[in-house]
N, C-alpha and C positions, 0 to 999 in steps of 0.2 A: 504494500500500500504506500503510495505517494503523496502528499496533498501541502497545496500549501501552508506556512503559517503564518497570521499575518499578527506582526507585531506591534507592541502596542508600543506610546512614545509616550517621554517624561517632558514634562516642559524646561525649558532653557535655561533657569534659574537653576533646575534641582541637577540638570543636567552637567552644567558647569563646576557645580560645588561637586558632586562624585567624581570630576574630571580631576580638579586639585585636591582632592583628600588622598585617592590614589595617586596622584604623583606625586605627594611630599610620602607617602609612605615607603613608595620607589627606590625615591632618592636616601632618606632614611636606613633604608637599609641596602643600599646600592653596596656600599662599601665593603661588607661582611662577605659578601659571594666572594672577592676576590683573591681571599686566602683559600681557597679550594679549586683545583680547574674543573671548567664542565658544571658549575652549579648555580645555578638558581635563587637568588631568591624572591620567593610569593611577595605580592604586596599584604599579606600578613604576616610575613615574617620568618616565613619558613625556608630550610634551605633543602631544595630539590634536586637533584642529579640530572643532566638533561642528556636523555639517549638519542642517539641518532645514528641513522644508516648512512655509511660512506662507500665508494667505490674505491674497492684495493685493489693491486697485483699479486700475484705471486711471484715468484723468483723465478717463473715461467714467462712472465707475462702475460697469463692467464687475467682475467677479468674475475672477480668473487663482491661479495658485498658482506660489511662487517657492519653490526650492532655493538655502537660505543660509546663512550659519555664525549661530548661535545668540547673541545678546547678553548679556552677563553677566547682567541681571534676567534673560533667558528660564530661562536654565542654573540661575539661581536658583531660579526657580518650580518649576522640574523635576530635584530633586534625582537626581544619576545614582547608580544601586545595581550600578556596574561593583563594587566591589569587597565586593559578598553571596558570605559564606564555602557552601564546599561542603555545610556542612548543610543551611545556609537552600535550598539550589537547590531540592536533593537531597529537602526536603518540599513543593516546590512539585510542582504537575499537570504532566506531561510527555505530548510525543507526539511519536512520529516519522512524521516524511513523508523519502517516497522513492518514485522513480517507476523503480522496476528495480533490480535485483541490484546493476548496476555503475556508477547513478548516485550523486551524492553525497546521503549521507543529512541531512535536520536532524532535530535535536532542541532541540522548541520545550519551553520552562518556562516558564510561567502565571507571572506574582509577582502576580495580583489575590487578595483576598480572597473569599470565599465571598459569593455575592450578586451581587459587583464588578465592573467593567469587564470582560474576558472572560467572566465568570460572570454577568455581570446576566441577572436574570429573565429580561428584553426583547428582547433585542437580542446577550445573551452568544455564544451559539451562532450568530447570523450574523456575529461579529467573529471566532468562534474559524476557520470555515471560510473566510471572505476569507484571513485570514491565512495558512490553510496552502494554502489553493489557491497565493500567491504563491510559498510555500517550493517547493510543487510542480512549478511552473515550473521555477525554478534549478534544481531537484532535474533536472528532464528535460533541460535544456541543459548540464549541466554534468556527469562524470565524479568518482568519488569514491576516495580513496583512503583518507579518515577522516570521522567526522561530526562536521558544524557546531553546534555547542551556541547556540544562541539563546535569551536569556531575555529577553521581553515580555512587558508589561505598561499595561495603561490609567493616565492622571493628571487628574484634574479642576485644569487648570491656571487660573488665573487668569482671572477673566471677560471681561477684556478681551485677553488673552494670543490674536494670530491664530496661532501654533504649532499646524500640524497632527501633525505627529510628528519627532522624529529617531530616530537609530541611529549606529552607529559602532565601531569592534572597543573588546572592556573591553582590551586592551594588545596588548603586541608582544613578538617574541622577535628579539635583534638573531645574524642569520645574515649569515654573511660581509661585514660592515660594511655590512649594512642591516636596518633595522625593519620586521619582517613583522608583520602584522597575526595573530594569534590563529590565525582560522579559514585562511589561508593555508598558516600554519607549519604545520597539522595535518596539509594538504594536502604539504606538498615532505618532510615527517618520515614520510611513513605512519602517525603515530600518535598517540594525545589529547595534547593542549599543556592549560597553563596549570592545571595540577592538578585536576582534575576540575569546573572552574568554566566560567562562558559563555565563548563566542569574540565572540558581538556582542550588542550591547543593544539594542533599539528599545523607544520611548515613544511611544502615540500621547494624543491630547488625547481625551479623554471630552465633551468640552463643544461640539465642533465639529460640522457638519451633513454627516454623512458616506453615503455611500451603500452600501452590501455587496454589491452586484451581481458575481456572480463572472464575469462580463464585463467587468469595468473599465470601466462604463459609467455614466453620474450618470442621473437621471433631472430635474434641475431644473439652473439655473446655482447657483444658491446651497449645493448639496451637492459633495462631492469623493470621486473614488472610493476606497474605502479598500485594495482587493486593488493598484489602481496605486501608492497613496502606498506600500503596502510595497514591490513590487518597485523601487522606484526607492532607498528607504531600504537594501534590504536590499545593493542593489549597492555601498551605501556602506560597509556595516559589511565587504564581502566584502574591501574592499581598495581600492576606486575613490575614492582620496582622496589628495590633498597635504598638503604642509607646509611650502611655502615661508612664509615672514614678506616681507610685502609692503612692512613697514617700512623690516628691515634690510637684504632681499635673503639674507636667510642660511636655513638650516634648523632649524625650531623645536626638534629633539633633537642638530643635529651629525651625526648619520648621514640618507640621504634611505630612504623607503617603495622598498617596488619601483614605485608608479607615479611618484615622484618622479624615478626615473631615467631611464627615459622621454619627460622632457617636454622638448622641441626647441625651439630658436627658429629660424623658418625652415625649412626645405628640408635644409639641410646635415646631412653628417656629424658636424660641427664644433659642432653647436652644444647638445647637451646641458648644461642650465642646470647640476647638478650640477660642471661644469667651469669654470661664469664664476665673477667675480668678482661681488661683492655690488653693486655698482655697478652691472652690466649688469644682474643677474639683474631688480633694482629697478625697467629700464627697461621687462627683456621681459616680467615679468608686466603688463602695460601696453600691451604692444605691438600687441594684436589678430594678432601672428604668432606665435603658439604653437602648436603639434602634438606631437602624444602618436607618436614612433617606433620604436616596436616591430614586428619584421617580422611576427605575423600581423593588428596594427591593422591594418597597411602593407597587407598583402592583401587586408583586408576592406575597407580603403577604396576600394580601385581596384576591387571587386567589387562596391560599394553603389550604389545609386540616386544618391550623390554621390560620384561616383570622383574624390577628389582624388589628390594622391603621397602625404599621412600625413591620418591623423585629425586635424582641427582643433579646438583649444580653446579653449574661452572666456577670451576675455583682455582684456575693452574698457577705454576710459577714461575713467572712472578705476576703479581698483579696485573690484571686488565681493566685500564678505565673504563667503567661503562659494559664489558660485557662481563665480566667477573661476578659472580652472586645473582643476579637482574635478569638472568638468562639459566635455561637447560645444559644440561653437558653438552656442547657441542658432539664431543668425539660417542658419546654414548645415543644418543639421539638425531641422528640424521635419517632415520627414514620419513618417510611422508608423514605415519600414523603419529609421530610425535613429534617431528621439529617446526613447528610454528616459533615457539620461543628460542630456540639456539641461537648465537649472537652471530653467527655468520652460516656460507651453504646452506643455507635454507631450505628445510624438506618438505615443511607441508604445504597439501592440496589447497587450491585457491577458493574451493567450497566447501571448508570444516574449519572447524577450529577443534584443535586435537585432544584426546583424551586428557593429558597433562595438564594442558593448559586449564581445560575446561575442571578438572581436579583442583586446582590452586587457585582459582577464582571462585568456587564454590568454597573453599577454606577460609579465603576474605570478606565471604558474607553474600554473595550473589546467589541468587536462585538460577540454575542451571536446568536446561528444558530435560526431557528423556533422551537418553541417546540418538534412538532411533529416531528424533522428529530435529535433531538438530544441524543436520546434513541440507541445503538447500544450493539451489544452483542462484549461482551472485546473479543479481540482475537490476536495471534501474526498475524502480516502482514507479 
């Protein structure tokens, strides 16, 4: 289902004063992000890790794409517009996708210009369909109890810039001493968070050699699918992110996300990182023995094509910004039926969202549809 939404508008008074409260808050904490690379901070305050997909080589010269935290010039060249007051949304182009009454709804907002990256002449309207074919998806795997406010948009980033896209929730609400991501909180509240503003951002790069095949399919090595680089993006802004500091071993806000309390070291009961001290924590992001322990990961592991005891995560050494903890084993998870989340190689189908993932988002509080109804072929609505 398609349909438009039509938004409503605040007047120019109230308009202006949300314009400057966010931007002194901006500036306020502008400063803090830059002892960290690749982070974020919300205009509430929070500090967020910002993933993004790049176009790498091999030692081949082979073509790959890697899920990584973003380097301060990237973050540069791509200024983030998390904190665009509710008018600005509110006169951007909306659309809602939903695949059923009682799936969860998005609502995407255009920020391009007329003309622009979604809107270009050329090529606008097969960017605008890729991308909701991807919402589509989620939309079918996943159960709704509030909609997901999404605002994306194109950036002609830097010529030399390989950044395919990121994404990431614009903030958090801290429930029961921990930091829910946006579109989460909407989800365990029943109802709209964050004042009528987005729950997730995604950017993708304008300049990049992209394919729209609503198959998730390239048609050359030198293109990257655009309907996959979202669903894998969009998993991030959903929640599928950490925030350990690899530095300190500590937690970059003091409280952990919901997937941050999930993350194991080893097998045991015992070993939820949120429990160590900074010392270990240090080691076991490092450790190559990291698992995400959540009981329906836990069942979707032993049910997957790689029936381990917990989902395992990316943890080699030495640290990887950005795909390290935030991501599946790569090396363990490359077939179709599980790698949506691995930070590079990419395996899964362009019409599922894979057991794992759909495991560990059910762990964070989402209502996940039956199996069997959550398979849908991407399409515009």
């Amino acid at each position: 289902m398609r349909s438009d939404a039509r938004p409503c508008r605040l007047n120019t008074v109230l308009s202006w004063t949300l314009a400057v409260v966010l931007l002194l808050s901006v500036l306020s904490t502008g400063a803090a992000a830059q002892d960290r690379p690749g982070v974020h901070v919300t205009p509430k305050g929070y500090r967020v890790p910002v993933y993004g997909m790049s176009v790498v080589r091999d030692a081949d010269g082979r073509v790959d794409v890697l899920c990584a935290r973003l380097t301060d010039a990237e973050l540069a060249s791509t200024p983030l517009a998390r904190s665009m007051s509710r008018s600005m949304l509110a006169r951007s182009p909306q659309v809602l996708v939903q695949e059923g009454e009682d799936r969860l709804a998005f609502t995407v907002i255009y920020g391009d210009a007329p003309g622009t990256g979604f809107f270009d002449g050329d090529v606008g309207e097969q960017r605008r369909a890729a991308f909701e074919a991807s919402l589509a998806t989620w939309s079918a795997a996943l159960r709704g109890r509030a909609p997901v406010t999404v605002h994306v948009r194109m950036e002609e980033m830097d010529e030399d810039s390989q950044v395919l896209a990121h994404a990431g929730p614009v903030d958090f609400i801290e429930i029961d001493g921990v930091a829910v991501p946006y579109a989460l909180a909407a989800q365990l509240r029943e109802e709209p968070v964050g004042d009528g503003g987005a729950h997730i951002e995604a950017v993708f790069n304008s300049r990049m050699a992209w394919d729209y095949s609503l198959e998730g399919t390239t048609s050359n090595e030198e293109q990257t699918s655009f309907l996959y680089t979202a669903l894998h993006e969009v998993g991030h802004g959903l929640g599928f992110l950490d925030t350990f500091d690899p530095d300190e071993g500590a937690l970059l806000n003091g409280v952990p996300t919901p997937y941050d309390t999930f993350v194991n070291r080893g097998h045991g009961e015992d070993g939820r990182l949120t429990g160590r001290g900074s010392g270990d924590v240090r080691g076991d992001l490092v450790s190559d023995d990291l698992f995400f322990a959540g009981p329906a990961a836990t069942d979707a592991s032993q049910a997957s094509v790689v029936p381990l005891p917990l989902v395992k995560l990316h943890a080699p050494d030495p640290y990887e910004q950005g795909s390290s903890v935030s991501h599946v084993d790569q090396e363990t998870y490359s077939q179709v039926e599980v790698g949506l989340m691995t930070p590079g190689a990419f395996g899964a189908s362009a019409n599922m969202i894979d057991i794992l993932t759909l495991g560990i988002l059910a762990d964070l509080g989402y209502q996940v549809a039956p199996r069997e109804e959550t398979v849908t072929t991407t399409r515009r609505q």
